[in-house]
VEXMARNU-843262 format. One record per atom (N, C-alpha, C): residue in three letters; residue number from 1; atom name; y, x, z. Coordinates in steps of 0.02 Angstrom, whole numbers, plus 50000, padded with zeros to 5 digits. Atoms other than C-alpha are relative to their C-alpha. Example, Ala and Ser with C-alpha at 12.3 -4.5 7.8 and 13.67 -1.06 7.14 Angstrom:
// residues 2
("ALA",1,"N",(49941,50045,50000))
("ALA",1,"CA",(49775,50615,50390))
("ALA",1,"C",(50060,50045,50000))
("SER",2,"N",(49941,49958,49997))
("SER",2,"CA",(49947,50684,50357))
("SER",2,"C",(50055,49961,50037))
***
This chain:
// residues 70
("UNK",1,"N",(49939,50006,50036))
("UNK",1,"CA",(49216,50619,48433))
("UNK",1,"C",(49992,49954,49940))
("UNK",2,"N",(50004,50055,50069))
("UNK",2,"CA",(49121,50517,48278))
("UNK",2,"C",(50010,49960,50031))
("UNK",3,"N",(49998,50061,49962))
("UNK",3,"CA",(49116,50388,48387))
("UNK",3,"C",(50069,49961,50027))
("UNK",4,"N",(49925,50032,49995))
("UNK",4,"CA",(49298,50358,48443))
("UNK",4,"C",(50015,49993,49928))
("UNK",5,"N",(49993,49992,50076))
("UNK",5,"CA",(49319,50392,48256))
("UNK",5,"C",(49991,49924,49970))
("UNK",6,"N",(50016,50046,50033))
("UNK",6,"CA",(49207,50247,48220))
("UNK",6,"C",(50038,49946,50015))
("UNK",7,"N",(49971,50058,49956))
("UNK",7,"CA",(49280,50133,48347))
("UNK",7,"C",(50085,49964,50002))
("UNK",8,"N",(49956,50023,49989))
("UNK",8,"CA",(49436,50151,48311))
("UNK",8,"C",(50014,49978,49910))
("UNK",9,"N",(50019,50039,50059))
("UNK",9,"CA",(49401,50121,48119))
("UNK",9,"C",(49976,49943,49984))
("UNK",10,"N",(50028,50053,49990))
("UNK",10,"CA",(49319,49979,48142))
("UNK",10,"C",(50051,49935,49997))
("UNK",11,"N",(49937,50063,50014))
("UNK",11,"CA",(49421,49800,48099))
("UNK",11,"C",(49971,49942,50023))
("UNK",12,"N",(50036,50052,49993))
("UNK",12,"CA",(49302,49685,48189))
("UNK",12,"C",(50045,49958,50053))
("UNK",13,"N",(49958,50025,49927))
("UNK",13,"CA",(49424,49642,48326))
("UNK",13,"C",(49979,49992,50067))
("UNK",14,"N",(50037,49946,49966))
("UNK",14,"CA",(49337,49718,48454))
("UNK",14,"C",(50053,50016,50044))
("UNK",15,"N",(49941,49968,49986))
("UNK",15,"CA",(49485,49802,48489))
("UNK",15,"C",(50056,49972,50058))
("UNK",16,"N",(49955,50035,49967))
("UNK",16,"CA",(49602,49672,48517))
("UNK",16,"C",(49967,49964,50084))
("UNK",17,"N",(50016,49999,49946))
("UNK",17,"CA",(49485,49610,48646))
("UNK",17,"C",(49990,50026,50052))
("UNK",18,"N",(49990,49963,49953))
("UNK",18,"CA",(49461,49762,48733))
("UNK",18,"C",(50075,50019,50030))
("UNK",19,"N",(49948,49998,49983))
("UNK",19,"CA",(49641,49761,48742))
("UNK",19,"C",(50023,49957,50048))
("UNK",20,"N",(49984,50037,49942))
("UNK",20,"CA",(49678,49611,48836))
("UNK",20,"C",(49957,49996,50060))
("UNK",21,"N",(50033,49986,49915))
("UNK",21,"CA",(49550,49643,48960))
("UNK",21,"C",(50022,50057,50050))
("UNK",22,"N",(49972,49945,49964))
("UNK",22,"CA",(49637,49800,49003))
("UNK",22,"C",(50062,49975,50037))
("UNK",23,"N",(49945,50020,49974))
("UNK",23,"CA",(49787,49717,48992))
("UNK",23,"C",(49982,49956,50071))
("UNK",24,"N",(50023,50052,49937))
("UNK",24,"CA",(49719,49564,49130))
("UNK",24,"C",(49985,50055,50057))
("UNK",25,"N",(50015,49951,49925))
("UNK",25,"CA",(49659,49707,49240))
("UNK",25,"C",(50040,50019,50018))
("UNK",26,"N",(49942,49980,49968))
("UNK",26,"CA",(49810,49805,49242))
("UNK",26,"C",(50040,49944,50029))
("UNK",27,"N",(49967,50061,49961))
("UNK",27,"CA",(49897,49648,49281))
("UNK",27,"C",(49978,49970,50066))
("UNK",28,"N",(50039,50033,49952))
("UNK",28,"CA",(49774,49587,49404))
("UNK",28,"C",(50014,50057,50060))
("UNK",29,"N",(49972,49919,49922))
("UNK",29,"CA",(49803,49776,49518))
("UNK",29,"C",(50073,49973,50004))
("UNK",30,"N",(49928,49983,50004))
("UNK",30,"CA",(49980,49758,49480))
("UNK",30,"C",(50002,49938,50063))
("UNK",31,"N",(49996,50074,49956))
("UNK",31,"CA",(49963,49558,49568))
("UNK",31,"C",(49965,50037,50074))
("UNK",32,"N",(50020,49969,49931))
("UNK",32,"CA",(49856,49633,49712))
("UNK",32,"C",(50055,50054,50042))
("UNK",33,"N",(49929,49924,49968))
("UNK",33,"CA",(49982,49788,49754))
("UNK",33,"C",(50039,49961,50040))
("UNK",34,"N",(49949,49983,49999))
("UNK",34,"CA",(50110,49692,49742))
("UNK",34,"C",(50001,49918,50087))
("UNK",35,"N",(50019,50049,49971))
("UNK",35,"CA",(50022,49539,49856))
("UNK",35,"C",(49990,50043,50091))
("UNK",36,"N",(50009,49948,49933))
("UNK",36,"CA",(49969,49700,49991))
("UNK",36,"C",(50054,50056,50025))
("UNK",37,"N",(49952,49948,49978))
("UNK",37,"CA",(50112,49807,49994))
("UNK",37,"C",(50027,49991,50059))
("UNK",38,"N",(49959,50042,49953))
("UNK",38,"CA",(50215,49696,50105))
("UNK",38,"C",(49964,50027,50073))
("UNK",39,"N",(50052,49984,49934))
("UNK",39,"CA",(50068,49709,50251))
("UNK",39,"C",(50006,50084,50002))
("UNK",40,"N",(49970,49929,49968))
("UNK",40,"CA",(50085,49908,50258))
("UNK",40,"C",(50059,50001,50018))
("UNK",41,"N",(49923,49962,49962))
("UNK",41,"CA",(50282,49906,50274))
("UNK",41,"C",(49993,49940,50057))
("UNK",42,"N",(50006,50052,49951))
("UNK",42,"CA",(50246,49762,50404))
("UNK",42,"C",(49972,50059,50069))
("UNK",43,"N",(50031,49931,49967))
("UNK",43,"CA",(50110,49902,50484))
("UNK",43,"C",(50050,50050,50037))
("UNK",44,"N",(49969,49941,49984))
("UNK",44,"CA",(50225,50043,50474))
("UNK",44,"C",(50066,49989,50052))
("UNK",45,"N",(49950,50044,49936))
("UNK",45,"CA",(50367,49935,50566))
("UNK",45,"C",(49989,49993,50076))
("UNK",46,"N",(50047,50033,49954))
("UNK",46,"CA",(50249,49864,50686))
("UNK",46,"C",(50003,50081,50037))
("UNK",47,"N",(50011,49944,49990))
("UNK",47,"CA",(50191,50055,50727))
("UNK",47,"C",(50054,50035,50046))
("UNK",48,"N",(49919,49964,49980))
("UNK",48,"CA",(50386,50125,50737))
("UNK",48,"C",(50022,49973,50077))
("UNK",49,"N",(49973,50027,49943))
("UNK",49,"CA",(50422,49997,50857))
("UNK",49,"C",(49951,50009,50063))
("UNK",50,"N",(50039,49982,49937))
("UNK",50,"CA",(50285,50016,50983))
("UNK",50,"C",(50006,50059,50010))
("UNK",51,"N",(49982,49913,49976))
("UNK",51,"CA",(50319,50223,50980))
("UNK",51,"C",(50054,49982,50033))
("UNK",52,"N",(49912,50017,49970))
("UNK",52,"CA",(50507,50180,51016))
("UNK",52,"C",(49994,49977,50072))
("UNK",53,"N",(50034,50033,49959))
("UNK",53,"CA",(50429,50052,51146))
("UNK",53,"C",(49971,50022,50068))
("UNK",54,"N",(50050,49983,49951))
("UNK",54,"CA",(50319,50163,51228))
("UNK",54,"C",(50046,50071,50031))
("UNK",55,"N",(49969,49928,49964))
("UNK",55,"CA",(50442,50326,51239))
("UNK",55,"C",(50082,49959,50030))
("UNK",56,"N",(49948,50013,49970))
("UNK",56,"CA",(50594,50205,51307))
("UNK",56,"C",(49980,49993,50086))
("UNK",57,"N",(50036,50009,49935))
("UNK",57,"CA",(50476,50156,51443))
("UNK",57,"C",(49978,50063,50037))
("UNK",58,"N",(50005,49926,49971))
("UNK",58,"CA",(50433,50335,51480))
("UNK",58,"C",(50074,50022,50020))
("UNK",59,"N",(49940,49964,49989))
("UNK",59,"CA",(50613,50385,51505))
("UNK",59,"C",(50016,49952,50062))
("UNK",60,"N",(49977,50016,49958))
("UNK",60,"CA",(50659,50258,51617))
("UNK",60,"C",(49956,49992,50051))
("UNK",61,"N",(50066,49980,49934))
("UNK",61,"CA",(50475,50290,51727))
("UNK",61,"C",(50049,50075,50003))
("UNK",62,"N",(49990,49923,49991))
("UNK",62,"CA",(50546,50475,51708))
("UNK",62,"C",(50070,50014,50030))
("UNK",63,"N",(49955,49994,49980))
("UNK",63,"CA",(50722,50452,51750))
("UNK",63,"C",(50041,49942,50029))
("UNK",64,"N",(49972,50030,49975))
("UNK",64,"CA",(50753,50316,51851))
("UNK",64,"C",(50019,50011,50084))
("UNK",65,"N",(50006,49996,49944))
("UNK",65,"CA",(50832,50338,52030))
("UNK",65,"C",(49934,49980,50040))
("UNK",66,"N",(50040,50036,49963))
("UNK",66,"CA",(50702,50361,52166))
("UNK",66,"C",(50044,50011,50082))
("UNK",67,"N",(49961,50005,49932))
("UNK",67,"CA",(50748,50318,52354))
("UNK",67,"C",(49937,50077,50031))
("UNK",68,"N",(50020,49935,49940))
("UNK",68,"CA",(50695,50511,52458))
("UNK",68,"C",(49995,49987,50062))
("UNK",69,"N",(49986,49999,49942))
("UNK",69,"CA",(50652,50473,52625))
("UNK",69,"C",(50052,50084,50033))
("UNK",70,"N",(49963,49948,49975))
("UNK",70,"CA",(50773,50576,52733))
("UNK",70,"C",(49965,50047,50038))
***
């Protein structure tokens, strides 16, 4: 606790530097997120449509007229 104490007493500017490096990082995730988000709802699309895809094709294997020999 002395120690945050000291650190934050301290007037060397220190401070301010550790500040904008936080800041640049948070910024730098925020740029990545916002660079990768896109590719999951692309994914999750991608995904939807091949289920849809795969159970339309089952219905019409499952319920399409077959010819019965007599």
């Amino acid at each position: 606790m002395k120690r945050i104490y000291k650190i934050m007493r301290d007037k060397k500017g220190e401070g301010y530097i550790d500040a904008a490096v936080v800041v640049f990082c948070v910024m730098f995730v925020i740029a990545l997120g916002v660079r990768i988000f896109p590719v999951f709802i692309t994914k999750i699309q991608l995904d939807n449509f091949a289920d849809e895809l795969v159970w339309f094709c089952l219905m019409d294997i499952l319920f399409q007229p077959r010819d019965f020999p007599p």
